[in-house]
N, C-alpha and C positions, 0 to 999 in steps of 0.2 A: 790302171787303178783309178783314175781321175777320171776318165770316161764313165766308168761302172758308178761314179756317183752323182754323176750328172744325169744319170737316167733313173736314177733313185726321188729328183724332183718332185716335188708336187706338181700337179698341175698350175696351181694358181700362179707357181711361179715362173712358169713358160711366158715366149710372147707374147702367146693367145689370151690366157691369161690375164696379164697383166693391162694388154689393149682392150679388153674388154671391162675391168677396172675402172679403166680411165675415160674409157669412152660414158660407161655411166657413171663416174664421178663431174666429170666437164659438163656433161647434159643435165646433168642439177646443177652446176654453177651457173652452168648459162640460164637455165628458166630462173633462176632465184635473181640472177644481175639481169635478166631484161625485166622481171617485174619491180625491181625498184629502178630502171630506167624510166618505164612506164608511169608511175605514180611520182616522179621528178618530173617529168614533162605535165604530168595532170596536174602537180600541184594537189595534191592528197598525200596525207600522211599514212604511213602502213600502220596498220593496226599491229601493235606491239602486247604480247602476253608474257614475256619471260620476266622480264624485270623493269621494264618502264622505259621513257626515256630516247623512245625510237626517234620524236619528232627533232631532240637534240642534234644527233645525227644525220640525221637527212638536212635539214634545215641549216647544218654547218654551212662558216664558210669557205672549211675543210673541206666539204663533198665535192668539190668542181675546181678544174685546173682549165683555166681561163674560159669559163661558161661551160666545159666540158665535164657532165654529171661523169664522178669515178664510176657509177655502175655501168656504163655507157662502154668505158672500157674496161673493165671487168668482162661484160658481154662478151664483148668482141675477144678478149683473149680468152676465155673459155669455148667460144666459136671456133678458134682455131686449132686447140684443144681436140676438140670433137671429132674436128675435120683432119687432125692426126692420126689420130686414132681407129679413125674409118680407112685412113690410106697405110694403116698398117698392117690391120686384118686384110 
């Protein structure tokens, strides 16, 4: 009985699925946290259109644990992410 509705799944919800997901959710965290690591090392503010207020944010001095820009690792754990993701499929 339990078997017969496990085959009844969607696809989305299989392994395949699911890694597949993730792998292109991470690969947009990662291009969005390497370009504000990018624009923290340049010293350029992102151009912000939703509600204002980007320079706040970036320019904290919230944004860095001891010189270390959070998008920096952000990056790097959506990198790892990625590279889950690829070693699951």
């Amino acid at each position: 009985m339990f078997l017969s509705k496990l085959k009844k799944t969607p696809a989305l919800l299989n392994q395949t699925g699911i890694s597949i997901v993730l792998l292109i959710l991470s690969f947009l965290g990662f291009i969005d946290a390497a370009y504000l690591t990018i624009t923290h090392y340049q010293n350029v503010i992102p151009p912000c259109t939703v509600l204002g207020g980007c320079e706040l944010v970036v320019t904290s001095a919230f944004s860095t644990i001891l010189g270390i820009p959070l998008a920096l690792l952000g990056a790097i754990y959506f990198f790892v992410l990625f590279y889950l993701a690829i070693a699951i499929l």
